[in-house]
TIMAR-691004 format. One record per residue (C-alpha): residue number from 1; x, y, z. Coordinates in Angstrom, 3 decimals, padded with zeros to 6 digits, m for minus. Example, Ala and Ser with C-alpha at 12.3 -4.5 7.8 and 13.67 -1.06 7.14 Angstrom:
2
+-----+----------+----------+----------+
:   i :     east :    north :       up :
+-----+----------+----------+----------+
:   1 :  012.300 : m004.500 :  007.800 :
:   2 :  013.670 : m001.060 :  007.140 :
+-----+----------+----------+----------+
# end
This chain:
391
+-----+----------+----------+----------+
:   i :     east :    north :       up :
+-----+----------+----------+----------+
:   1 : m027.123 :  214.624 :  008.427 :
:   2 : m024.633 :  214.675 :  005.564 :
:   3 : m022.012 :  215.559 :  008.424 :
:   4 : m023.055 :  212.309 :  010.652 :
:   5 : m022.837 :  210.031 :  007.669 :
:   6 : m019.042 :  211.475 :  006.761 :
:   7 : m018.508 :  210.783 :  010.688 :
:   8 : m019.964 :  207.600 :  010.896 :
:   9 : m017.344 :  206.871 :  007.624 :
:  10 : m014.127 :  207.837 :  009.850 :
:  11 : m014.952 :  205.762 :  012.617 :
:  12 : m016.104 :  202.913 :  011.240 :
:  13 : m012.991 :  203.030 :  009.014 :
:  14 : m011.120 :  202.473 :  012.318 :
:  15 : m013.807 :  200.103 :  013.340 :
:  16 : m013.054 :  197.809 :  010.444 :
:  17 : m009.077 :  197.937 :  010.829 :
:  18 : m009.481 :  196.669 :  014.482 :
:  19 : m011.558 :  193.715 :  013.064 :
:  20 : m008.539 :  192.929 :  010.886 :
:  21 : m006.230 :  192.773 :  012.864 :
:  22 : m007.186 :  192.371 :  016.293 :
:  23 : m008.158 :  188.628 :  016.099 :
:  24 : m005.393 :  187.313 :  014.176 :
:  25 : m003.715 :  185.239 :  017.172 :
:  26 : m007.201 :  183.565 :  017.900 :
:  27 : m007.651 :  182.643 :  014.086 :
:  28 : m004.147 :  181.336 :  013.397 :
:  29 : m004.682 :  177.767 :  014.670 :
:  30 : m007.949 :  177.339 :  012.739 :
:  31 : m006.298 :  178.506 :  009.701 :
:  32 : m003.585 :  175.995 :  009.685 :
:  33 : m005.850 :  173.418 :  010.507 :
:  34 : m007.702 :  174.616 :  007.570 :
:  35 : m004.930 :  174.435 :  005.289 :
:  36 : m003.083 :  171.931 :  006.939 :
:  37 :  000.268 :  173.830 :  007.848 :
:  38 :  002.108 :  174.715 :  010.459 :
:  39 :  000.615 :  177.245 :  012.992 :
:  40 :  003.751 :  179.075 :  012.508 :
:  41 :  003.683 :  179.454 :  008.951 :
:  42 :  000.037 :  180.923 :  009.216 :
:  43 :  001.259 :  183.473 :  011.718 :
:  44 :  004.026 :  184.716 :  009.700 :
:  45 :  001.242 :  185.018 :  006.615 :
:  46 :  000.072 :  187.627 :  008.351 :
:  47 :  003.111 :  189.895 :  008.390 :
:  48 :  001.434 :  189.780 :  004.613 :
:  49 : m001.116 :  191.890 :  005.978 :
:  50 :  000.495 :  194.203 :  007.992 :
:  51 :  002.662 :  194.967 :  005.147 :
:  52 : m000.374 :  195.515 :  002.942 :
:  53 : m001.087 :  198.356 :  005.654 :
:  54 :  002.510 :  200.230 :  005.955 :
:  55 :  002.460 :  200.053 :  001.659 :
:  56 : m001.070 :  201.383 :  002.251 :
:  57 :  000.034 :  204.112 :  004.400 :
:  58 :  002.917 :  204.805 :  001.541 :
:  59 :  000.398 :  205.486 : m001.344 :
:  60 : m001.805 :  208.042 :  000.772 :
:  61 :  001.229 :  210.417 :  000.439 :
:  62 :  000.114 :  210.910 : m003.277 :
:  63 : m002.908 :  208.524 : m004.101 :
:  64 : m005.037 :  211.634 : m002.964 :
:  65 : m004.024 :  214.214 : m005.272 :
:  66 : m005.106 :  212.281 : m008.032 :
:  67 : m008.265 :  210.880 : m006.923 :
:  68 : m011.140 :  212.407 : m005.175 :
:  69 : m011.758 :  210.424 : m001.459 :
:  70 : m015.262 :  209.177 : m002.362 :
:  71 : m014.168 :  207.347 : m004.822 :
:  72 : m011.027 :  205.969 : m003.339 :
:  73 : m013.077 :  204.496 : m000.294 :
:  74 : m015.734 :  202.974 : m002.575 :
:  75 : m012.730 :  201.459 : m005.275 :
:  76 : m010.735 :  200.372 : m001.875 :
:  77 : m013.492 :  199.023 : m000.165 :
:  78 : m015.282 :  197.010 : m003.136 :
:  79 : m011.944 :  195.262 : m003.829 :
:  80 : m011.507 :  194.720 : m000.297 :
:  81 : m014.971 :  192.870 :  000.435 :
:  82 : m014.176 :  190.575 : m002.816 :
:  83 : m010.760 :  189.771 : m001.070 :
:  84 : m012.244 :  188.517 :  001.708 :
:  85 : m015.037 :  186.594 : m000.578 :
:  86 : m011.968 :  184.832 : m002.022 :
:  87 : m010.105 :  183.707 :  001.171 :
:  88 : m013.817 :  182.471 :  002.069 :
:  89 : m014.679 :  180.526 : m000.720 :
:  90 : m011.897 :  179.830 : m002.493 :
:  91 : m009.497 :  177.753 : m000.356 :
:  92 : m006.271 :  177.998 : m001.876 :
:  93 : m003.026 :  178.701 :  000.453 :
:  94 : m001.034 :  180.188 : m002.308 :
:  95 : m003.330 :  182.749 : m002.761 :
:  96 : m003.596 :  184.210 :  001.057 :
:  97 : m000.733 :  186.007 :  001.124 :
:  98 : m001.844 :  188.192 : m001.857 :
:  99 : m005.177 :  188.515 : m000.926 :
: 100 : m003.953 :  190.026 :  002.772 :
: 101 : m001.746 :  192.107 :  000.723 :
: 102 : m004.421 :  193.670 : m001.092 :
: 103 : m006.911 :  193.719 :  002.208 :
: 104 : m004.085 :  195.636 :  004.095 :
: 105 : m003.628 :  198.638 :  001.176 :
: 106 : m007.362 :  199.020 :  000.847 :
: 107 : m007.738 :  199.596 :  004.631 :
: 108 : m005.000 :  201.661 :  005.352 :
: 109 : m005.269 :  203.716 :  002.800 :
: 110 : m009.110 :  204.176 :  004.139 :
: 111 : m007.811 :  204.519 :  007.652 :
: 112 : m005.526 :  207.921 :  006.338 :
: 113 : m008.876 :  208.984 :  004.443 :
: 114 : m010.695 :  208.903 :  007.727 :
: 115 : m008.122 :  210.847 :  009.486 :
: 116 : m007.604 :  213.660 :  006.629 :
: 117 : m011.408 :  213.613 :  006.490 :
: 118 : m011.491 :  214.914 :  010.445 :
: 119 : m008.384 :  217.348 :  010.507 :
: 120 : m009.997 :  219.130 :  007.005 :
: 121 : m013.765 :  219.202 :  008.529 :
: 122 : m013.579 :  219.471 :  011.829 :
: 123 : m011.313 :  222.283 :  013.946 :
: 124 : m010.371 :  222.634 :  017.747 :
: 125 : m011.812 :  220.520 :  020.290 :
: 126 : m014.210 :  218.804 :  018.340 :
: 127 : m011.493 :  217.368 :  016.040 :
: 128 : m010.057 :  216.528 :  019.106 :
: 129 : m013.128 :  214.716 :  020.628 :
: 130 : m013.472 :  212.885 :  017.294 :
: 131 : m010.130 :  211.661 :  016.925 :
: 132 : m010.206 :  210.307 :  020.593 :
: 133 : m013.329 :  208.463 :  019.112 :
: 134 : m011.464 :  207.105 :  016.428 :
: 135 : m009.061 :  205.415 :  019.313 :
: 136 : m012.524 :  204.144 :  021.468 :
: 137 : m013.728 :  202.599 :  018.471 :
: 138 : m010.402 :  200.498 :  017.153 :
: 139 : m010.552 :  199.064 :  020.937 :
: 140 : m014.619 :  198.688 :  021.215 :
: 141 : m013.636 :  197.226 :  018.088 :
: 142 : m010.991 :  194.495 :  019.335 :
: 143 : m013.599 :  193.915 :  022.628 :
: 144 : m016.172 :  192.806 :  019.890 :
: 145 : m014.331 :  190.956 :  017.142 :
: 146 : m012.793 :  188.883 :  019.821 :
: 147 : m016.065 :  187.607 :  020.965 :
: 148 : m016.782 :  187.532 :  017.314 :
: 149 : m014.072 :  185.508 :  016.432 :
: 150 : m014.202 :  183.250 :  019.727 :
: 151 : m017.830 :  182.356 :  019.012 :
: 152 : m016.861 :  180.864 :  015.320 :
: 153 : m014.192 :  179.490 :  016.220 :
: 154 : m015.409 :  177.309 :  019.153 :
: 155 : m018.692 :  176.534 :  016.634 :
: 156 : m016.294 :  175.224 :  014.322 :
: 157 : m016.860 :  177.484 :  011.548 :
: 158 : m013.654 :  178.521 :  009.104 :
: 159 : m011.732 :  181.096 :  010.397 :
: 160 : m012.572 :  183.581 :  007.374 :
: 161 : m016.136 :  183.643 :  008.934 :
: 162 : m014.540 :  186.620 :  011.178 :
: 163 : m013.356 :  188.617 :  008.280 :
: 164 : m016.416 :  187.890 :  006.550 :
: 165 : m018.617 :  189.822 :  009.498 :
: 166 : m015.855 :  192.816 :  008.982 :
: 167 : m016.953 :  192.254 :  004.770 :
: 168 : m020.653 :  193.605 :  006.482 :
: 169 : m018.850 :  196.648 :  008.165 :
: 170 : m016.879 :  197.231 :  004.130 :
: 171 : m020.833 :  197.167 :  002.616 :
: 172 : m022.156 :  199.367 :  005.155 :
: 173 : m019.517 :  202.343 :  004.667 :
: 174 : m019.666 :  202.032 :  001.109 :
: 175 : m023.296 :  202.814 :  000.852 :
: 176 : m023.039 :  205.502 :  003.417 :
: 177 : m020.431 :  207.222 :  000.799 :
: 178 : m022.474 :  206.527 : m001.670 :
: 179 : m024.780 :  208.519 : m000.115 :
: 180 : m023.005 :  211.254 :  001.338 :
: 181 : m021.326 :  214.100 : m000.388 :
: 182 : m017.820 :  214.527 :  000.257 :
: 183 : m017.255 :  218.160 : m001.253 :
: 184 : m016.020 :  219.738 :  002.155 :
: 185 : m013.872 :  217.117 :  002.667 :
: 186 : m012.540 :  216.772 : m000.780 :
: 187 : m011.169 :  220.983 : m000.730 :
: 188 : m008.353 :  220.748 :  001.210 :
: 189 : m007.491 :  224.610 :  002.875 :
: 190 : m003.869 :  225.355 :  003.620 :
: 191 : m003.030 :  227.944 :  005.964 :
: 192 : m001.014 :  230.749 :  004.356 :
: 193 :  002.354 :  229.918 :  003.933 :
: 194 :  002.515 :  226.952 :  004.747 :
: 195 :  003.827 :  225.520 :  001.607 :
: 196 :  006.829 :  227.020 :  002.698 :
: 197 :  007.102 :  225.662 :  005.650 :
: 198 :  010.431 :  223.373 :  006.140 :
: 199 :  009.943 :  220.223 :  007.557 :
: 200 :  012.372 :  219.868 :  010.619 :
: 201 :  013.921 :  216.972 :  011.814 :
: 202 :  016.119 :  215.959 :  014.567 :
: 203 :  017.526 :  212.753 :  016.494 :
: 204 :  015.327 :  213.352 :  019.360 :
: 205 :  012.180 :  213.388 :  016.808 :
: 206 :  013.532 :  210.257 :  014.796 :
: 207 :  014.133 :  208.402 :  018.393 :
: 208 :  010.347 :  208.649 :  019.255 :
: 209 :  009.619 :  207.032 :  016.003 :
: 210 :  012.214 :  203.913 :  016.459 :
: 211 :  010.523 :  203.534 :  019.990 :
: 212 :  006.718 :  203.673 :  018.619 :
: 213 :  007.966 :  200.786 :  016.244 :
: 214 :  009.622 :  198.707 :  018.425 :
: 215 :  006.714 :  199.201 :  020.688 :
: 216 :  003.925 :  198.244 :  017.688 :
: 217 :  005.821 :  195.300 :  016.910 :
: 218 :  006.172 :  193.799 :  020.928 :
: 219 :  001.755 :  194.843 :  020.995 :
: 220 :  001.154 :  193.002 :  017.565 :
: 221 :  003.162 :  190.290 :  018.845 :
: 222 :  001.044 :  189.703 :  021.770 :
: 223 : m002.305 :  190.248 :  019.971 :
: 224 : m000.918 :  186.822 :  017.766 :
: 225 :  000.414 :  185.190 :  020.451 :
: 226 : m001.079 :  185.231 :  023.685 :
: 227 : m004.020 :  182.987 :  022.806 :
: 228 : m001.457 :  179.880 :  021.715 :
: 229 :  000.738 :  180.826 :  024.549 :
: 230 : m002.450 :  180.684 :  027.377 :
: 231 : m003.919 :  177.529 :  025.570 :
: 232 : m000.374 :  175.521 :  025.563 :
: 233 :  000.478 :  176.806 :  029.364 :
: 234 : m002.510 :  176.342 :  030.658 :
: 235 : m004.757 :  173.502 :  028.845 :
: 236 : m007.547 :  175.623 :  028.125 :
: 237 : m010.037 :  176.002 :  025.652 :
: 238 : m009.979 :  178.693 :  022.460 :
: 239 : m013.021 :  179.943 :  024.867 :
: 240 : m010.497 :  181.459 :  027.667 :
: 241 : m008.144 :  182.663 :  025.408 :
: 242 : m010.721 :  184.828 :  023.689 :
: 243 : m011.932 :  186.137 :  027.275 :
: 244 : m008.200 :  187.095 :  027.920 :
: 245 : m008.221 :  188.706 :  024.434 :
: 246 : m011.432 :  190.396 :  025.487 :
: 247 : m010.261 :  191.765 :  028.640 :
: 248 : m007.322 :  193.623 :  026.933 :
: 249 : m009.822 :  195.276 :  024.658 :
: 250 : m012.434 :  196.392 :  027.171 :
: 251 : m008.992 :  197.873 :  029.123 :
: 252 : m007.848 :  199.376 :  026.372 :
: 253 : m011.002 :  200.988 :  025.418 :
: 254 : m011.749 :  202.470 :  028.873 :
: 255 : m007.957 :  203.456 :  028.872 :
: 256 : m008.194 :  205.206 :  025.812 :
: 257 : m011.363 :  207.480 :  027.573 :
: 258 : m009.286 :  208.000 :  030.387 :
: 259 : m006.258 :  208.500 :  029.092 :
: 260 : m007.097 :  211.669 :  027.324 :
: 261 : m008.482 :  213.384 :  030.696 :
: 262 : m004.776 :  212.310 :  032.342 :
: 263 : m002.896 :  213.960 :  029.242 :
: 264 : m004.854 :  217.323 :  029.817 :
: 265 : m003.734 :  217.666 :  033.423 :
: 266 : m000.202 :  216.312 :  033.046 :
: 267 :  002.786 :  216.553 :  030.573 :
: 268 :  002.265 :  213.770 :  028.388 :
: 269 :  006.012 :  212.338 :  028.490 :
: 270 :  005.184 :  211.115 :  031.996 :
: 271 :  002.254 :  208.927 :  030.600 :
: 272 :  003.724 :  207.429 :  028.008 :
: 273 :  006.550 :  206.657 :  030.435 :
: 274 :  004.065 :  204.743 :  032.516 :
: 275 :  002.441 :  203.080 :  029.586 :
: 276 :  005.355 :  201.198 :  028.138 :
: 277 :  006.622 :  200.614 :  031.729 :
: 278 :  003.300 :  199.021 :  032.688 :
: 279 :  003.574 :  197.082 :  028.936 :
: 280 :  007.049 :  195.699 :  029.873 :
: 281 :  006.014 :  194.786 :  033.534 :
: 282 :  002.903 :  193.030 :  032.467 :
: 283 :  004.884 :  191.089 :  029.414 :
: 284 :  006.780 :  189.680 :  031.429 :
: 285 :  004.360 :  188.746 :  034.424 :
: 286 :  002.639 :  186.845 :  031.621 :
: 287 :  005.586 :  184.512 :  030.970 :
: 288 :  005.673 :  183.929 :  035.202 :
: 289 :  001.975 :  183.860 :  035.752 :
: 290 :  001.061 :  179.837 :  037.659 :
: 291 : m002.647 :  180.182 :  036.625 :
: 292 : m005.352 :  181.658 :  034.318 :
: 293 : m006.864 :  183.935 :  036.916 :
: 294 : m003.620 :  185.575 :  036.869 :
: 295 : m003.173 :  185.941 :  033.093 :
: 296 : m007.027 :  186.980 :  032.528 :
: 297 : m006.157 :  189.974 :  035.516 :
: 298 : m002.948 :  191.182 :  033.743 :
: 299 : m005.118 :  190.970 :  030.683 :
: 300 : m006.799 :  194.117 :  032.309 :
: 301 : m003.506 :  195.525 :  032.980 :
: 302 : m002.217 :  195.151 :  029.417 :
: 303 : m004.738 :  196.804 :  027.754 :
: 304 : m003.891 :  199.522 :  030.130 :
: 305 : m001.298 :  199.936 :  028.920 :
: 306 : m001.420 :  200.022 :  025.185 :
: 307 : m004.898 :  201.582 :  025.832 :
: 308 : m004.130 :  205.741 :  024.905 :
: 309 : m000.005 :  205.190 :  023.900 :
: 310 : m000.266 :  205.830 :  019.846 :
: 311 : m001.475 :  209.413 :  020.642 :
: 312 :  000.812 :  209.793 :  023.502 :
: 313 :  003.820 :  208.634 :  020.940 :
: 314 :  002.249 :  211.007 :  018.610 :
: 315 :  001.724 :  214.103 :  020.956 :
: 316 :  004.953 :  213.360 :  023.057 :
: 317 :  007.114 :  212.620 :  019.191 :
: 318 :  005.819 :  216.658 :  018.070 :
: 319 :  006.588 :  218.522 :  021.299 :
: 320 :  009.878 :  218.535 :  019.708 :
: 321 :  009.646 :  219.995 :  016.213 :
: 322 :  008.834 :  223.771 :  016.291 :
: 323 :  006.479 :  223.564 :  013.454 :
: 324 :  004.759 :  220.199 :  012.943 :
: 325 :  003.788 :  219.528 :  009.279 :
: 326 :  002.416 :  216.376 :  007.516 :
: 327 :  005.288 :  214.494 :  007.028 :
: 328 :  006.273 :  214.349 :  010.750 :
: 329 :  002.879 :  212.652 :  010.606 :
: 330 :  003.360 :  210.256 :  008.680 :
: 331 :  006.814 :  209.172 :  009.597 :
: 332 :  004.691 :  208.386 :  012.799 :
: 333 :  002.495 :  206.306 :  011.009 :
: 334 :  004.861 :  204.589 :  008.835 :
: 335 :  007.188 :  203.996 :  011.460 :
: 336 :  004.580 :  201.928 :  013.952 :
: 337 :  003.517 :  200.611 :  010.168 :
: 338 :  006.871 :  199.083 :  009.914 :
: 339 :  006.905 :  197.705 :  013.406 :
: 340 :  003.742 :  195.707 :  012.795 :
: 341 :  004.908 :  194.372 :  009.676 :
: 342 :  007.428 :  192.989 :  011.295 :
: 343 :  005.566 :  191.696 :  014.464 :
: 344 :  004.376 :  188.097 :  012.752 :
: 345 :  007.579 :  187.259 :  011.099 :
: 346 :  009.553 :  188.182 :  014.201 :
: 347 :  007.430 :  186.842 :  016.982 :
: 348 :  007.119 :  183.440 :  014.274 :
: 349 :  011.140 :  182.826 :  014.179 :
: 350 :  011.809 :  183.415 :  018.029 :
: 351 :  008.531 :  180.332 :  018.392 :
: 352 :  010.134 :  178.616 :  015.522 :
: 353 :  013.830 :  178.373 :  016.759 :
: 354 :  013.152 :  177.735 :  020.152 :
: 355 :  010.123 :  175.593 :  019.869 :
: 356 :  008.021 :  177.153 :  022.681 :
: 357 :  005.317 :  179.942 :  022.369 :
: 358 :  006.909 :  181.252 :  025.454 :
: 359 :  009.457 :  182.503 :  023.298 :
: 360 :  007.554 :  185.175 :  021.788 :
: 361 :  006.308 :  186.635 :  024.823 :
: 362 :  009.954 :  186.729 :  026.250 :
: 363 :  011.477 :  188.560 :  023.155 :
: 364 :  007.757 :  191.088 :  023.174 :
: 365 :  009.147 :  191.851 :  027.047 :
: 366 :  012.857 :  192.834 :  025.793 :
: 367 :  011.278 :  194.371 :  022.601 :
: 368 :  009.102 :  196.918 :  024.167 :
: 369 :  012.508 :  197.638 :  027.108 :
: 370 :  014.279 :  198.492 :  024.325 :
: 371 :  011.517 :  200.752 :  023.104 :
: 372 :  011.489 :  202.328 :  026.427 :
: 373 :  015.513 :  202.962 :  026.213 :
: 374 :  014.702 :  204.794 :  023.086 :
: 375 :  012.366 :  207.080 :  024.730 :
: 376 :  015.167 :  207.812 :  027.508 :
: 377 :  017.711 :  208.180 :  025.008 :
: 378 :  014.920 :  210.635 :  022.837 :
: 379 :  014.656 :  212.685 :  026.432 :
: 380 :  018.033 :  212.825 :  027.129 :
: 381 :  019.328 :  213.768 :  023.367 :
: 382 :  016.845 :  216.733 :  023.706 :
: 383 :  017.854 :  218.010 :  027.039 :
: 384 :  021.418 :  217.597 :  026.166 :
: 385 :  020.374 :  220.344 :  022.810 :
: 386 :  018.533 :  222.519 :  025.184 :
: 387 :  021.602 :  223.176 :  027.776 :
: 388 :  023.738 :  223.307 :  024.514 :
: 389 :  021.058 :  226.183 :  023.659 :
: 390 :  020.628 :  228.043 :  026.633 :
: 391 :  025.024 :  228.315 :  026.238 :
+-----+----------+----------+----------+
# end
């Protein structure tokens, strides 16, 4: 039972960033209408949050040596639900960014709890199976907050009501730690030797992490801007936008299932190939779409294609170290970090120079190409070393 609640802990801790994040683009233009600024502005606040999650992922390199994980996750969580009480209550502009800030840290740091909590307990295929679950639950998540978000939105509640549902989630993990004991998780075992491993690092392995951040920043930038861009286009209601929000979700949650069947019968470069090409394809059938049927469709198709890509980054990124260690993980994780951060400011100054929402979708087309050419360029650095190798 104690096992189920530590479980329950990971997932939901993936859960809860999905409800953060996810339903930023339908939130932004009932946030500026709360606090009377432009929609733009409120976008780029966000970038406050994202940042709050790649500083996040910084302090897990050492915030876990000094502090046992129990208590980190109840301290992080706490201060994260009284964040959220703040933005709620309190309305004050000049306080959000901080606030997202401190929201972002708490749940990323959480997020790399969750994670070290799985690789230390469980081994082999079951840590496989759980951190496929991990990936089914940050898009169930997305498929729910969306419908979460739509409903308050179109009942004209504020736009922190969202957040203050994903405050509920906080509550519920920090009374399952509470009551769970954390004493497997907290003795970390290293193999022998491996303190002396070196960690190895190459072009081709750097390359994979440019691409995953170029290709977290185009994804981000659709998640905040797709709902303005359907709504201006088209003339429809906050409604349809959050059903087009919805179908990427459900995609991407069914892709993520799928996706790790495909990955055990074929060499996972060629699916991640197929991913971002799909991602770029569907981009920029968005911006040429004549009608909403269209746009809800490649919906579907979208969250295809971001549906099962992290781990393929991730499993495609370590096929070429020898010895993976840590660190190549999080360079991983702090590189798509980095490319979220910069998702809402980026996305905001291509709107705010050219004056049309359509903008954003057009640079997240060339954004995730140029991901793609890094991926080539990753592939063809490599083989290059090989023949170089084999002479």
């Amino acid at each position: 039972m104690n096992k189920l609640r530590i479980l329950a802990v990971c997932l939901l801790a993936t859960f809860i960033m999905s409800g953060l994040v996810t339903p930023i683009g339908l939130l932004t233009a009932s946030a500026a209408e709360r606090y009377g600024v432009e929609i733009t502005l409120i976008a780029s606040q966000f970038s406050f949050f994202i940042g709050g999650v790649f500083l996040g992922y910084i302090f897990s390199f050492f915030v876990f040596d000094y502090f046992k994980m129990k208590s980190i996750i109840i301290t992080c969580y706490v201060i994260a639900i009284i964040s959220i009480a703040i933005i709620h209550y309190h309305v004050s502009f000049s306080l959000l960014p901080y606030l997202l800030v401190i929201m972002g840290v708490c749940a990323s740091i959480v997020v790399c709890a969750g994670g070290t909590l799985i690789t230390r307990i469980w081994k082999g295929k079951q840590r496989q199976s759980v951190l496929v679950a991990q990936d089914a639950m940050f898009n169930g998540g997305g498929v729910i907050f969306a419908y979460v978000a739509t409903f308050f939105v179109g009942n004209s509640y504020a736009w922190s009501a969202t957040y203050m549902v994903v405050a509920g989630f906080f509550l519920s993990v920090v009374i399952l730690t509470v009551i769970s004991s954390f004493d497997i998780g907290e003795k970390l075992q290293l193999e022998e030797g491996e303190a002396e491993v070196k960690t190895e690092w190459n072009t081709e392995f750097i390359l994979i992490g440019i691409s995953l951040m170029l290709f977290l920043m185009a994804k981000i930038s659709i998640f905040i801007w797709a709902p303005q861009f359907v709504e201006q286009k088209f003339s429809v209601s906050n409604e349809e936008s959050g059903q087009l929000m919805s179908n990427i979700f459900i995609a991407a949650f069914l892709g993520s299932v799928v996706g790790t069947y495909i990955v055990s019968k074929i060499n996972v470069k060629y699916l991640l190939y197929c991913l971002v090409i799909l991602a770029i394809l569907t981009t920029w059938l968005f911006t040429q779409s004549s009608n909403m049927d269209s746009i809800l469709l490649l919906g579907f198709i979208f969250g295809i294609s971001i549906s099962a890509t992290y781990n393929s980054y991730v499993a495609y990124g370590l096929t070429f170290v020898d010895i993976p260690t840590h660190r190549h993980i999080a360079y991983l994780l702090l590189a798509g970090g980095l490319g979220s951060s910069f998702a809402p400011v980026m996305s905001s100054k291509a709107v705010e120079i050219s004056g049309d929402v359509n903008a954003a979708m057009i640079m997240c087309t060339f954004t995730f190409t140029a991901g793609f050419l890094a991926l080539l360029a990753a592939n063809v650095s490599n083989s290059l070393r090989m023949k170089k190798l084999a002479t």
